[in-house]
N, C-alpha and C positions, 0 to 999 in steps of 0.2 A: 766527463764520461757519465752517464747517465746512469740509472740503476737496471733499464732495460738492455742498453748495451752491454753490459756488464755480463749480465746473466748471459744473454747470446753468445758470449768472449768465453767464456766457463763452459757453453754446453758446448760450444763448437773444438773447445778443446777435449773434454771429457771423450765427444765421439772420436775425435781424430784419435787420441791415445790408446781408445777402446779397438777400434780397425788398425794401427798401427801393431798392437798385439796381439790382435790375432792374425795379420799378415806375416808379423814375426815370430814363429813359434816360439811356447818356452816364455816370454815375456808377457808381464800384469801384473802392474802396480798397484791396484785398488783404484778405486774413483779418486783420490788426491793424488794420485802419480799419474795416473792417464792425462788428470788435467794439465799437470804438469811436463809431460811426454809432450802433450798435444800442442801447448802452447810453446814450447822450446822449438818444436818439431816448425812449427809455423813460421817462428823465428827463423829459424834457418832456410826454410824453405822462400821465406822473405829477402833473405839475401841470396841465397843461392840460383835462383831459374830467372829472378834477372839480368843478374851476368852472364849466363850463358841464355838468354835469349827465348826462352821460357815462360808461357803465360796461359795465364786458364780462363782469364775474363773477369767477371764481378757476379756478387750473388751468396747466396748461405753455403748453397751444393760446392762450387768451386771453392771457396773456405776451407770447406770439410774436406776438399781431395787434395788441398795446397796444401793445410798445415798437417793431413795421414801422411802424403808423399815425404815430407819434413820431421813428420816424428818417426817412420819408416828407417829415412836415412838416418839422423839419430838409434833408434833401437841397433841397428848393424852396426855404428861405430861401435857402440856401447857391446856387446856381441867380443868385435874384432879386437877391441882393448882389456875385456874380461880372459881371453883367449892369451894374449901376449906377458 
């Protein structure tokens, strides 16, 4: 991994966690937990919309909607298990 990939892997998660908190109300980490939001978020959204059949394409923009949809669904677990 390169040092320019890297940075892109970092910003694309920073946004994603950034739009995941504020789609989620109530939720904001700071810039280390959003990035950390974001890239979880992605993760899961990595495994999750291709079993069910799920896909956005390639590209920065579909990135950034993969891994907000992924930190999204994270923030509401996170939510649903703060609740219980």
């Amino acid at each position: 991994m390169t040092l320019e990939s890297l940075l892109i892997f970092l910003l694309i998660g920073a946004i994603a966690g950034w739009l995941a908190g504020v789609i989620v109300k109530g939720f904001g980490f700071g810039l280390v937990g959003n990035i950390v939001v974001g890239i979880v978020g992605a993760f899961i959204a990595g495994l999750l919309f291709p079993a069910i059949g799920f896909g956005l394409g390639g590209g920065i923009l579909a990135a950034i909607v993969h891994a907000t949809l992924g930190a999204v669904i994270l923030l509401i677990l996170i939510r649903v298990l703060k609740r219980a």
